[in-house]
VEXTOR-68006 format. One line per field, with one value per residue (C-alpha): residue number from 0; chain; x, y, z. Coordinates in Angstrom, 3 decimals. Example, Ala and Ser with C-alpha at 12.3 -4.5 7.8 and 13.67 -1.06 7.14 Angstrom:
seq: [0;1]
mol: [A;A]
east: [12.300;13.670]
north: [-4.500;-1.060]
up: [7.800;7.140]
//
This chain:
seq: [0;1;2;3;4;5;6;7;8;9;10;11;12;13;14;15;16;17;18;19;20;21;22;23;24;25;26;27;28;29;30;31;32;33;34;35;36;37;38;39;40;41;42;43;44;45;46;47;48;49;50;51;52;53;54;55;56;57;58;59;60;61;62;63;64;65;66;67;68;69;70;71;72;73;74;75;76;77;78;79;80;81;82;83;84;85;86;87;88;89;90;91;92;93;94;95;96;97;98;99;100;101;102;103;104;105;106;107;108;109;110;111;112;113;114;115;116;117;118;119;120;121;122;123;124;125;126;127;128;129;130;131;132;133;134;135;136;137;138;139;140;141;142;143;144;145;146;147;148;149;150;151;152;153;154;155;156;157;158;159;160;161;162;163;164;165;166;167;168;169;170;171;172;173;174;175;176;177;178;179;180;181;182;183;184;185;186;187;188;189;190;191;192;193;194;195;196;197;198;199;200;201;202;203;204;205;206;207;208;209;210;211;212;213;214;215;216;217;218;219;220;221;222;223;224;225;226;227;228;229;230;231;232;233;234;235;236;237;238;239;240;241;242;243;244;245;246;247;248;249;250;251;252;253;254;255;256;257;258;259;260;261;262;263;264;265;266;267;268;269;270;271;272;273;274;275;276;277;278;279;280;281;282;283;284;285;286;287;288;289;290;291;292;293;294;295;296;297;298;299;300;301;302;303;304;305;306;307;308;309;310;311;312;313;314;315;316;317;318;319;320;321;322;323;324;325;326;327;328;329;330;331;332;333;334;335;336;337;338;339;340;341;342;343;344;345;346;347;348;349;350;351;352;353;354;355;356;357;358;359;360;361;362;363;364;365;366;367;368;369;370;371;372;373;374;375;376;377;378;379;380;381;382;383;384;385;386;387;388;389;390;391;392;393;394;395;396;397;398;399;400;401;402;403;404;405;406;407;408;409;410;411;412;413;414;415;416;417;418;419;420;421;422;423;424;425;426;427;428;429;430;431;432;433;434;435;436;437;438;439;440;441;442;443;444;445;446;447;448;449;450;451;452;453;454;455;456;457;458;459;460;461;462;463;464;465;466;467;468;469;470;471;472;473;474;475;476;477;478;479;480;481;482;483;484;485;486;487;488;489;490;491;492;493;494;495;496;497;498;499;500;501;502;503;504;505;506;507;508;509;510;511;512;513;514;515;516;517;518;519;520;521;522;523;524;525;526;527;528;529;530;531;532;533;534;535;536;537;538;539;540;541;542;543;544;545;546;547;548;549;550;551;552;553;554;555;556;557;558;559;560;561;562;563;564;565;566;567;568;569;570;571;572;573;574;575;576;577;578;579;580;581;582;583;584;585;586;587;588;589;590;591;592;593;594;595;596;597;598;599;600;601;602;603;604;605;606;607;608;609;610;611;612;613;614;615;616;617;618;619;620;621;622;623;624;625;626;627;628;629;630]
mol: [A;A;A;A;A;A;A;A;A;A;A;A;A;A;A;A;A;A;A;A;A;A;A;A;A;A;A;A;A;A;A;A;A;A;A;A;A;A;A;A;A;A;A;A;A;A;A;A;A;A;A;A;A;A;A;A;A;A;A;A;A;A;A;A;A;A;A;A;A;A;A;A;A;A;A;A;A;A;A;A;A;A;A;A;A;A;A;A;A;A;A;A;A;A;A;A;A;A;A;A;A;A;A;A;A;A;A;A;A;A;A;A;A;A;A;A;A;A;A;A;A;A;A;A;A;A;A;A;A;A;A;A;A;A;A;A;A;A;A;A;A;A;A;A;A;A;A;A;A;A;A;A;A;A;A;A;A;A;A;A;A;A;A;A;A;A;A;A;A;A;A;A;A;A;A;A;A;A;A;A;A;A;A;A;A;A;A;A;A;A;A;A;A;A;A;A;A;A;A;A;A;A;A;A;A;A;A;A;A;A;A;A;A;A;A;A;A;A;A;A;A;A;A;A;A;A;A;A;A;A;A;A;A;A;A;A;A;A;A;A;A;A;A;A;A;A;A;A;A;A;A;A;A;A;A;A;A;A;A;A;A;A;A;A;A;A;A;A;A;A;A;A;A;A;A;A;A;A;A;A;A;A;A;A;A;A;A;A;A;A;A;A;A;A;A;A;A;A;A;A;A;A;A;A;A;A;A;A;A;A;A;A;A;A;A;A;A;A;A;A;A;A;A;A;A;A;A;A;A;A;A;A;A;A;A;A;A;A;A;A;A;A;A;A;A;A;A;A;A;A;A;A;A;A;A;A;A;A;A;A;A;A;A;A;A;A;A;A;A;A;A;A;A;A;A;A;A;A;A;A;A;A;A;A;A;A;A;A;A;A;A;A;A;A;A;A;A;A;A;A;A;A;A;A;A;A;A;A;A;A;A;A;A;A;A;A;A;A;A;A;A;A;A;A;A;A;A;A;A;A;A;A;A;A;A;A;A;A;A;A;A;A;A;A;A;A;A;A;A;A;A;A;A;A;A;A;A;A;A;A;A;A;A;A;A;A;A;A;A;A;A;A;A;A;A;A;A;A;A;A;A;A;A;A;A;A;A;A;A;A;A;A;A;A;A;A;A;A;A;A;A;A;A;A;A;A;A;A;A;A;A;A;A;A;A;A;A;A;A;A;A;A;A;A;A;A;A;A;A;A;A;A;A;A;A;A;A;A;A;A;A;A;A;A;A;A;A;A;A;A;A;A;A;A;A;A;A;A;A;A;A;A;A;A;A;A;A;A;A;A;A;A;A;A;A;A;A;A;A;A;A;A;A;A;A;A;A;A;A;A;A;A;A;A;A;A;A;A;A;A;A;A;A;A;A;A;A;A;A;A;A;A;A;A;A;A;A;A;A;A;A;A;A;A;A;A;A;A;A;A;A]
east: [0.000;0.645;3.474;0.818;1.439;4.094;1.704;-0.406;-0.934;-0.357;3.377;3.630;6.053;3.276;-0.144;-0.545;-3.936;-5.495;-6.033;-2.056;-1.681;-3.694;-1.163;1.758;-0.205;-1.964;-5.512;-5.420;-8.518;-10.585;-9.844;-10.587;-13.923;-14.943;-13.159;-15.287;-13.800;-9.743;-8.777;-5.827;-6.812;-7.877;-11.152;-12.006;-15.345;-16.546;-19.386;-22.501;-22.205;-25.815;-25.227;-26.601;-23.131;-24.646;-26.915;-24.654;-22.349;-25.373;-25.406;-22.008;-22.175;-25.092;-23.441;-20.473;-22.553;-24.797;-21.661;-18.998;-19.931;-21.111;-17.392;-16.773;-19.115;-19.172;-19.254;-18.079;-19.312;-18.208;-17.564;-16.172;-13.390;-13.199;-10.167;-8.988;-9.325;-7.064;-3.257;-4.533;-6.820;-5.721;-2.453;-4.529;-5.412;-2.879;-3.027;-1.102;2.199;1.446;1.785;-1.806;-0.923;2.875;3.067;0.844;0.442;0.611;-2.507;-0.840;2.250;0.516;-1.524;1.648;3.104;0.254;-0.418;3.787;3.515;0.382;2.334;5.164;2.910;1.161;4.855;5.976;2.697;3.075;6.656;5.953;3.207;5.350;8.160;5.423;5.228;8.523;8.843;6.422;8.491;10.587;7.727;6.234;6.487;4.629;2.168;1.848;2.030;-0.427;-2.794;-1.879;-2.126;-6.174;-5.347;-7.806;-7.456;-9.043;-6.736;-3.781;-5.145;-5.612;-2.065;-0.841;-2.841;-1.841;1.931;1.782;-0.170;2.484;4.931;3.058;2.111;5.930;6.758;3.809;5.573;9.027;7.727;6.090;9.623;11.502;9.396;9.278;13.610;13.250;10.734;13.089;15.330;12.708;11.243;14.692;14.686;11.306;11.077;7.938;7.055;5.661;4.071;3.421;0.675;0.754;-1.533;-4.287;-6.247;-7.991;-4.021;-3.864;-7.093;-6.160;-2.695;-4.168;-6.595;-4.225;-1.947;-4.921;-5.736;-2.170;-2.005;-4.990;-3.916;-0.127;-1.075;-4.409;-3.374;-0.286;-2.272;-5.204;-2.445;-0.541;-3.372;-5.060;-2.118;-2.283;-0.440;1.261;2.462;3.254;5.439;7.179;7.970;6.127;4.235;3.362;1.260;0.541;1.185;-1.708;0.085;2.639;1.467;-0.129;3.360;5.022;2.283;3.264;6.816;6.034;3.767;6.054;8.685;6.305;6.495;9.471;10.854;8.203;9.772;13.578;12.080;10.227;13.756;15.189;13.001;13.045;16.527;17.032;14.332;15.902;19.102;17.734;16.073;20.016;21.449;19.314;20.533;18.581;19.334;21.557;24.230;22.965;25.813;27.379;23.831;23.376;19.705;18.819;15.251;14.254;12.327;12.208;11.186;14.415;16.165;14.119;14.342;18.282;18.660;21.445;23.414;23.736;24.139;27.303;28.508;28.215;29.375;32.903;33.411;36.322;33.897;31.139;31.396;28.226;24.657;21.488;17.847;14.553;11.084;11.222;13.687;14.244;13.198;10.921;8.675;6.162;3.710;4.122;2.254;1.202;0.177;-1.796;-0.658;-1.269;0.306;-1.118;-4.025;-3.947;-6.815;-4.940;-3.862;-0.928;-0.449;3.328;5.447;6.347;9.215;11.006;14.665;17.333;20.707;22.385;20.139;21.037;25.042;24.277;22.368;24.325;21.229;22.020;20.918;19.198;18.338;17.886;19.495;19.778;17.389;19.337;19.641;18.141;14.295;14.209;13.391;10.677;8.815;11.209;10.699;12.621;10.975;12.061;12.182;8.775;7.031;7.971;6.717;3.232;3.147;3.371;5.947;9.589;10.604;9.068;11.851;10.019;6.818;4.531;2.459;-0.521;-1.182;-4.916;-4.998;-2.779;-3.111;-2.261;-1.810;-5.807;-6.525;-6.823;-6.445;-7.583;-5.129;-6.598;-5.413;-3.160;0.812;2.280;5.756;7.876;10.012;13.512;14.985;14.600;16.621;17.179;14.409;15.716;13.272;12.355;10.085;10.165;10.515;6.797;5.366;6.333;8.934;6.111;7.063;8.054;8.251;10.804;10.042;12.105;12.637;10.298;7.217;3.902;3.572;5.532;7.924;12.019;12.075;15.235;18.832;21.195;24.514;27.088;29.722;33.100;34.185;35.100;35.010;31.215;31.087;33.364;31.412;28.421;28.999;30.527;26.803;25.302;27.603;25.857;22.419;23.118;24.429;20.663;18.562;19.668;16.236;15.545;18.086;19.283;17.568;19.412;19.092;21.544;19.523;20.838;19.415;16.352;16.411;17.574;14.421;12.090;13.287;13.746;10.417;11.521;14.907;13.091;10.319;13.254;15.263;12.035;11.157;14.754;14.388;10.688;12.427;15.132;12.712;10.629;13.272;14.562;12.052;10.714;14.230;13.093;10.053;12.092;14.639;11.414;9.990;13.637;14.327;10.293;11.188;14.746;13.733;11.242;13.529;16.265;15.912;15.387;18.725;20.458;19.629;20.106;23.865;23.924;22.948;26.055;24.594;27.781;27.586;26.571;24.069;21.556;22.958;21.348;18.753;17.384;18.175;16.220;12.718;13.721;14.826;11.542;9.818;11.745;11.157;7.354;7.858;9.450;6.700;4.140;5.938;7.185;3.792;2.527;5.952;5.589;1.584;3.153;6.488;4.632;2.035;4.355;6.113;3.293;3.571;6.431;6.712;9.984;10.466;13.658;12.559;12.006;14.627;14.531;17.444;15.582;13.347;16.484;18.535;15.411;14.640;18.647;19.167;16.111;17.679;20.912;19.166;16.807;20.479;22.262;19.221;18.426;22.384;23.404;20.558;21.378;25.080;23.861;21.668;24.038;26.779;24.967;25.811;23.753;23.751;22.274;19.605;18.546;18.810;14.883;14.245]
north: [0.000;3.324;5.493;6.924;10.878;12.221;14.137;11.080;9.965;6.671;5.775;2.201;-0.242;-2.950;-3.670;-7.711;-9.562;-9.983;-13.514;-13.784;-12.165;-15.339;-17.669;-15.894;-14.913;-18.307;-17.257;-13.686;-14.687;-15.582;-12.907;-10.602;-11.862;-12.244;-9.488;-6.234;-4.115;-3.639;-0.914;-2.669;-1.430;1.265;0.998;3.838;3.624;4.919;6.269;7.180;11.094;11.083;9.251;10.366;10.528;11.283;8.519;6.001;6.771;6.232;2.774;2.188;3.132;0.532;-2.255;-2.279;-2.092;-4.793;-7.127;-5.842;-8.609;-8.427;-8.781;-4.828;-1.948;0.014;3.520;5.057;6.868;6.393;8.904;9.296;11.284;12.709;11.439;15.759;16.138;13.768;15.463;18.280;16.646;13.370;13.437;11.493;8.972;6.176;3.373;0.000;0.879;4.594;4.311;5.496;9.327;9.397;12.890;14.330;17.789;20.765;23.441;25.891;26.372;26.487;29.629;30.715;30.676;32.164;35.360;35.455;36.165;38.383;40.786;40.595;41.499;44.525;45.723;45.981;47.952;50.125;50.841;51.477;53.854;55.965;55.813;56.835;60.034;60.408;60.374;62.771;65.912;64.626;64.793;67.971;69.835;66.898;66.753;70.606;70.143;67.558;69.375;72.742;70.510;69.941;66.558;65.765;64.454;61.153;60.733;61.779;58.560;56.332;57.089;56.475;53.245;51.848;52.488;50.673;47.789;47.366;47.018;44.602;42.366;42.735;42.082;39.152;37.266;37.144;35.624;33.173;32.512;32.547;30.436;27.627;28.163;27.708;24.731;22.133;23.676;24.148;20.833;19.314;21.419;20.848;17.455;18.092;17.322;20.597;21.563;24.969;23.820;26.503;24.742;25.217;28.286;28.557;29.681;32.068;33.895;33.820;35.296;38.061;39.026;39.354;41.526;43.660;43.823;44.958;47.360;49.079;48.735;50.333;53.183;54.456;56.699;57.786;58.458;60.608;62.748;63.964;64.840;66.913;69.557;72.328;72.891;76.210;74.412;71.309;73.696;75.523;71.645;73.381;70.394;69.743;66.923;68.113;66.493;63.963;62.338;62.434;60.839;58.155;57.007;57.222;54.766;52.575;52.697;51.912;48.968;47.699;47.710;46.467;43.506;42.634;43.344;40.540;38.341;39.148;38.156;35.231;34.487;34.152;32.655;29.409;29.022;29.492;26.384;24.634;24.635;24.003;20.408;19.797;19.995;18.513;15.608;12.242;10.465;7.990;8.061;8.370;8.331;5.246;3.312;1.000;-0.704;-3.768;-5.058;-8.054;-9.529;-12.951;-15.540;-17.509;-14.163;-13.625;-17.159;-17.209;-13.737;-15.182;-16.548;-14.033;-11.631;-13.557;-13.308;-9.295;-9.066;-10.842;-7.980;-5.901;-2.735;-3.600;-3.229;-4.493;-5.301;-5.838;-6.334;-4.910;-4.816;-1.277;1.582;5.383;7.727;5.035;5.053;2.102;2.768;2.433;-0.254;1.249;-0.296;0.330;-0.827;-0.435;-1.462;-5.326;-4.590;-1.180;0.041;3.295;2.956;5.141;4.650;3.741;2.663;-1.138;-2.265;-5.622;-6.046;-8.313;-7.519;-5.719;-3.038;-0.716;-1.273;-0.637;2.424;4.174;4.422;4.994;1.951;4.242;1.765;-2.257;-4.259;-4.903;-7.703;-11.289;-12.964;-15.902;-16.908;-16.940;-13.594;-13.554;-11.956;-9.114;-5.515;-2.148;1.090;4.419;7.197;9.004;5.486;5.210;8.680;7.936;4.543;7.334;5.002;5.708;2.462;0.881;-2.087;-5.376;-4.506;-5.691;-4.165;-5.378;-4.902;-5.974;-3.613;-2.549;0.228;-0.406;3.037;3.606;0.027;-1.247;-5.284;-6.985;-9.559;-13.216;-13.113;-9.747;-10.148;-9.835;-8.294;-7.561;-4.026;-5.000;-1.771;1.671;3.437;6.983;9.003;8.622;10.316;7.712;9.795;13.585;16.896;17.038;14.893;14.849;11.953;9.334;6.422;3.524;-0.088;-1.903;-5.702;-8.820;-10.279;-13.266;-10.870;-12.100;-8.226;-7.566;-9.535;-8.676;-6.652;-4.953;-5.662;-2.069;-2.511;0.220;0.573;2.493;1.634;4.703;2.236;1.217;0.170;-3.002;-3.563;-3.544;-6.141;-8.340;-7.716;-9.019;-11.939;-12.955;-11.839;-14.275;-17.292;-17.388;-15.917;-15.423;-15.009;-11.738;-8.852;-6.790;-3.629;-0.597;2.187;4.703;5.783;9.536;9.937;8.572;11.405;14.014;13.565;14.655;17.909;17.781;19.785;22.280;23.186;23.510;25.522;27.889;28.175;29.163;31.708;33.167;33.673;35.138;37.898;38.454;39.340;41.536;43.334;44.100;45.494;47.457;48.553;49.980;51.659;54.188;54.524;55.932;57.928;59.108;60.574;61.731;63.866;64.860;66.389;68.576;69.849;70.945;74.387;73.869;71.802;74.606;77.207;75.565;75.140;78.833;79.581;77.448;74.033;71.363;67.806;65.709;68.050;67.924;63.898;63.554;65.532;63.785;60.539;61.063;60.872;57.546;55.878;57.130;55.384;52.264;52.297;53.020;49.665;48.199;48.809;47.232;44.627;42.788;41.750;40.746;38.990;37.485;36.145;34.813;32.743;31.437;29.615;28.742;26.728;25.660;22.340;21.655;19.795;21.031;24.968;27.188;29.802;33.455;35.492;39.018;39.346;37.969;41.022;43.457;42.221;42.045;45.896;46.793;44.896;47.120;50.207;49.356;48.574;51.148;53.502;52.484;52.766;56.538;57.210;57.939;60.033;61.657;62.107;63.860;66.195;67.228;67.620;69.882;73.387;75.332;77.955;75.653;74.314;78.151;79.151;79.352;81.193]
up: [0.000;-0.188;2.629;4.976;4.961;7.514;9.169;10.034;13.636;12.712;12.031;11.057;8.686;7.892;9.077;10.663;10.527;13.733;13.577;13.457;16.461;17.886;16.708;17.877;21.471;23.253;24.367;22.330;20.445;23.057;24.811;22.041;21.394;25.083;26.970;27.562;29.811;28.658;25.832;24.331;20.591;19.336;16.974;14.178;12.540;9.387;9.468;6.728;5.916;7.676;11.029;14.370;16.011;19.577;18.865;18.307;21.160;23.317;21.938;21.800;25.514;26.231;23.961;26.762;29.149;28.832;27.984;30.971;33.495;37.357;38.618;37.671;38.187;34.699;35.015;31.574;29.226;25.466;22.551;19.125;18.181;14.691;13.398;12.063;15.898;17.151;16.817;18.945;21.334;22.218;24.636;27.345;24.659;24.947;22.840;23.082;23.944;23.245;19.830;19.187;18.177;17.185;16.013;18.948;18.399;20.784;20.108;22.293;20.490;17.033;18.840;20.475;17.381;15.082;17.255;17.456;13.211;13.566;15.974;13.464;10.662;12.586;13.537;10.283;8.993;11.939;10.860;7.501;8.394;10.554;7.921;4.955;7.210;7.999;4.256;3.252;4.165;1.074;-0.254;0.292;-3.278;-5.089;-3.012;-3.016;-7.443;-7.682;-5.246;-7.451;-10.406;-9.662;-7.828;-5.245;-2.009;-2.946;-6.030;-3.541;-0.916;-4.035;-5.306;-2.026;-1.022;-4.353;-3.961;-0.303;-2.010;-4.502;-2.368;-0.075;-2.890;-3.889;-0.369;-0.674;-3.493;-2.220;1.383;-0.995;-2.863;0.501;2.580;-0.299;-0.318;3.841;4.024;3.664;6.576;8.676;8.501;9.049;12.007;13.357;12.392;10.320;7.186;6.046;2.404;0.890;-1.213;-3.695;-5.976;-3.911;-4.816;-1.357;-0.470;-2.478;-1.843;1.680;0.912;-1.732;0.725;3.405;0.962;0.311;3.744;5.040;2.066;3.184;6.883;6.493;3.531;4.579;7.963;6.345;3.279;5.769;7.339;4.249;1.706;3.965;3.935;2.441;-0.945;0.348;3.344;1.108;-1.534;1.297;2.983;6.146;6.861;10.677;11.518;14.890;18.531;18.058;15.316;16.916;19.850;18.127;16.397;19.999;21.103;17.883;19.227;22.775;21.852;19.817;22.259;24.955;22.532;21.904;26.145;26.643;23.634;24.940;29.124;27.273;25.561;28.675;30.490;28.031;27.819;31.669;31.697;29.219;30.856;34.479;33.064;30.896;33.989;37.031;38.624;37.341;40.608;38.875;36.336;32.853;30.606;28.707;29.799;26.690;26.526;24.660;23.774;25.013;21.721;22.274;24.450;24.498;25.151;28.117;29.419;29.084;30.227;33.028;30.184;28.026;30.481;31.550;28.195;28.170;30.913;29.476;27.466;28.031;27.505;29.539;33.257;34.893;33.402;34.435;33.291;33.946;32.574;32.111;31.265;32.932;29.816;28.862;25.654;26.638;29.114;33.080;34.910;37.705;40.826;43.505;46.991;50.385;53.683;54.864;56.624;55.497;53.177;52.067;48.287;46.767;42.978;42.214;39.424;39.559;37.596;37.645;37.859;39.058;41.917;39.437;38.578;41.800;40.777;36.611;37.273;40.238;42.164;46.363;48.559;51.830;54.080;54.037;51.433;47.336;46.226;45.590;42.638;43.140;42.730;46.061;46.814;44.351;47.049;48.114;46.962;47.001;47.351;46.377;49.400;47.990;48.322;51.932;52.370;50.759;52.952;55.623;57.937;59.448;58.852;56.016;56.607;56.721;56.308;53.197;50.573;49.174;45.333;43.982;40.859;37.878;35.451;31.932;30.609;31.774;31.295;34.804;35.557;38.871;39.491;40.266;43.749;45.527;44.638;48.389;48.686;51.659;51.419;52.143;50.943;49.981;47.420;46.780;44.124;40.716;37.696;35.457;33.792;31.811;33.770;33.196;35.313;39.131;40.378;41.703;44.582;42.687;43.619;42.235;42.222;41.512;38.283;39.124;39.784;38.433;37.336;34.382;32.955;32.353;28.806;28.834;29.348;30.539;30.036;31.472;28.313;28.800;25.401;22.776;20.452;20.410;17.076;18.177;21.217;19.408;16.721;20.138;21.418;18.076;18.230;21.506;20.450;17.365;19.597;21.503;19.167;15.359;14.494;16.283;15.947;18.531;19.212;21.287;22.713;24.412;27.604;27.416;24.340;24.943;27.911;25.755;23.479;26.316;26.091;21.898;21.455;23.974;22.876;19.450;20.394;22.501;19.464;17.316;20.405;19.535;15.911;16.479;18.661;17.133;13.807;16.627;17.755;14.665;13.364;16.936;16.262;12.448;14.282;16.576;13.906;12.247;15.536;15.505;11.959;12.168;15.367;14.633;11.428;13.359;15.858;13.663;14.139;18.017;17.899;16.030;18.184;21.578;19.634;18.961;22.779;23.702;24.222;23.441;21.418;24.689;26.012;22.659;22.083;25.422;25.402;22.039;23.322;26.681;25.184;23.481;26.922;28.884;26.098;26.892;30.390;30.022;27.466;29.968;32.955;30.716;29.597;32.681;34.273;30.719;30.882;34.238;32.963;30.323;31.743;34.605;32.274;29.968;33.456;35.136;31.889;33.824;37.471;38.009;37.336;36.921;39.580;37.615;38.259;38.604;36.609;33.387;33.433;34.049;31.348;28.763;30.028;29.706;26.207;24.820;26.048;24.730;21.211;21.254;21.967;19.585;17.283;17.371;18.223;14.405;13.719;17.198;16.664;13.404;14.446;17.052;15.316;12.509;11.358;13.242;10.064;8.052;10.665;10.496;6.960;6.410;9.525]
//
């Protein structure tokens, strides 16, 4: 068949029958045609284009039901999820193994995002209308000869509206040509698959509308305030737009300075995150951690074996195996368990593992001792320190828990009778899980559990050379198993792609306000030139009155900073809004330092500085003669 799209939820090599599942599986057909109450697959429906959709999820809902058996009191409720809806809306939909949505999509960023452009897009009209006006005492003797000419003041707005559309829809075009030369870039940086479709007309209508609609936007207030001058005043280039204008392109400024203060603190804020989940402490060594699927039953069954046979290797220093992995991609089983004779639950992670595990992993041994080898001590746990704080004991040392249920990534299983297990240790908290979610207790069991069987083997490699080690690994794999290939993992890696997406989204965050800034930066080089050029004369005669070079630099460059610092007021509590809901996704937060919002306030200062400082320098260093020569 066909490659499914990249953009797909599904991502898949081949599609199995069911029925040969049953023959690989003992007793996976019966169960599948008798078993009502688990949610190990995930069913999509077609529907007829006029089906009652509330109706049949009423009858879905009855059909399970009426079939879910005494032994379980049903309390759900059942609905369908369009299958358009399910990138955005379905992170608490987990599927077997969670491979149900593999490209799960985040709405918040795509909004994030989206209103991130929009400001860019009103920026840049805002600049051009307050360089359009800057520009029109240039200007000033065409205007005044069309207007002398017979010209009217709706031909003048036309002429002007149609020059700023021009440009947009030259402006329009190149984007167009740019963003197709990007794409490829961006999608190897993203990890999308993205496609300008520009063989869809619906596209372009959208983007000729939006051209119109930012030509009309950026020429029509520039357009308003120079057509109603005068032509006298136009012909003698007296044209004064008066303090209102004026004010309004100050307020232009300052929001878009407000802006990009809140990008810079937002900057920050990110990277500071980013950093502080790089560098926290896992609670065990993560580096040179090698893991190797267990995909086989003889590999599971001679797991002793082969592990002696790693463990031979000059590269390899201890090994151990486990049913599950830290930075896992399979769903947790989590238990709950209580305290015998107890009938307080805590939910916990359960793993399986053998003696080694503690040693492979670095993990601290608090109190008690490591679980043995042998099959023994099938019924020996360890516990991490937050389990022994949710048991709510000082010394949790001998004392047993009690597990009746298990949670399959929200399919829960009553075991046929409670799996007893005495705590003979407690280890120190190690995150086995993202940033995102808090560290939960954990009980780790014994290889022999009846919860979860061994799936993994962690090896702790020193080798440089792991290309060499490797193809000793595949020798061994080959020895026991040559039908089933070896399948690894290194473990920091695995770690490292929990915080893929935000490193991504930071570095995206960074190129969005480095554009803003830019171009806030364009704005007040407009506000400057537009105010300069009106206090020439003022500048000249404070110079003729005896004012010197840094006096007028500074008194030009004042205004520009008290704009700044009113930016800079408004910005840090829309700032502060922003960062802490941007953090609160996370279970373990950089705290917001105070120094984030200075630097972002003394970085737009600095730009906003050097900015106006040429323009500044200019004026100041004019001939005061020829500042006065029309007076």
């Amino acid at each position: 068949m066909d490659d499914f799209p990249a953009n797909s939820h599904l991502s898949f090599d081949m599609f199995v029958p069911a029925k040969e599942i049953g023959k690989l599986i003992d007793g996976w057909n019966e169960y599948m045609s008798t078993n009502w109450t688990d949610n190990d697959v995930v069913t999509y429906v077609k529907l007829n284009a006029d089906a009652d959709i509330s109706a049949l999820e009423q009858k879905i809902t009855k059909l399970i039901s009426e079939n879910y058996g005494p032994e379980e009191k049903f309390n759900s409720t059942f609905s369908l999820q369009p299958l358009a809806a399910i990138h955005f809306n379905s992170a608490d939909i987990k599927g077997v193994e969670g491979g149900f949505n593999e490209n799960e999509g985040k709405i918040y960023y795509v909004l994030l995002f989206l209103s991130i452009g929009i400001l860019i897009l009103l920026i840049a009209a805002f600049n051009y209308m307050n360089l359009s006006t800057a520009a029109a005492l240039q200007r000033s003797k065409e205007i005044g000869l069309r207007k002398t000419a017979g010209a009217s003041r709706t031909q003048l707005i036309l002429q002007f509206l149609s020059e700023t559309t021009i440009l947009t829809f030259i402006a329009l075009i190149l984007s167009v040509f740019i963003a197709d030369l990007l794409l490829p870039y961006l999608n190897n940086f993203t990890d999308k698959a993205m496609v300008l479709q520009l063989l869809d007309f619906r596209i372009w209508i959208g983007l000729i509308l939006l051209g119109l609609l930012i030509g009309v936007l950026s020429g029509s207030y520039p357009a308003y305030l120079i057509t109603k001058v005068t032509p006298s005043a136009a012909l003698k280039a007296e044209i004064h737009f008066g303090s209102k204008g004026y004010n309004l392109r100050k307020a232009l400024v300052l929001a878009q300075f407000t802006i990009a203060i809140v990008m810079i603190i937002g900057t920050l804020v990110i990277n500071r995150q980013n950093n502080f989940l790089k560098e926290k402490d896992l609670g065990f060594q993560v580096d040179n951690l090698v893991t190797i699927d267990i995909n086989s039953q003889i590999l599971r069954n001679d797991f002793e074996a082969i592990k002696s046979e790693m463990n031979t290797l000059s590269a390899v220093s201890s090994v151990t195996v486990s049913s599950r992995v830290p930075g896992e991609w399979k769903d947790f089983p989590l238990i709950e368990a209580k305290l015998s004779g107890n009938d307080n639950m805590d939910e916990m992670i359960f793993i399986g593992a053998d003696a080694d595990f503690l040693q492979t992993y670095d993990v601290n041994l608090l109190a008690g001792r490591n679980l043995m080898q042998a099959s023994a001590d099938s019924s020996s746990v360890l516990i991490n320190k937050a389990a022994a704080e949710a048991l709510g004991l000082q010394d949790v040392i001998g004392h047993q828990i009690v597990v009746e249920n298990i949670n399959w990534g929200g399919r829960k299983e009553v075991l046929e009778s409670p799996y007893r297990a005495t705590i003979v240790g407690v280890v120190e908290d190690f995150h086995f899980e993202s940033f995102r979610q808090s560290l939960r207790p954990m009980v780790i069991g014994h290889w022999t559990n009846p919860i979860q069987k061994i799936d993994y083997y962690t090896l702790n490699v020193s080798s440089t050379d792991f290309a060499s080690t490797l193809a000793q690994l595949q020798e061994i794999n080959n020895r026991f198993d040559a039908e089933n290939p070896i399948e690894y993992n290194f473990l920091d890696e695995k770690f490292e792609r929990f915080h893929t997406d935000d490193t991504r989204q930071g570095s995206l965050f960074l190129m969005f306000s480095s554009v803003v800034i830019l171009i806030s930066c364009m704005g007040l080089f407009a506000l400057a030139s537009f105010m300069i050029r009106h206090r020439t004369k003022e500048v000249g005669i404070r110079k003729v009155l005896g004012a010197g070079l840094r006096q007028i630099t500074l008194l030009i460059i004042k205004d520009f900073a008290l704009l700044v610092a009113i930016a800079f007021l408004i910005a840090s509590p829309v700032a502060y809004w922003l960062a802490t809901q941007w953090l609160s996704d996370f279970a373990y937060q950089a705290p917001l330092s105070l120094w984030s919002f200075v630097l972002g306030g003394a970085l737009a200062l600095i730009l906003a500085v050097l900015t106006v400082s040429y323009l500044t320098l200019k004026a100041a260093s004019a001939d005061p003669v020829k500042s006065l020569r029309n007076q």
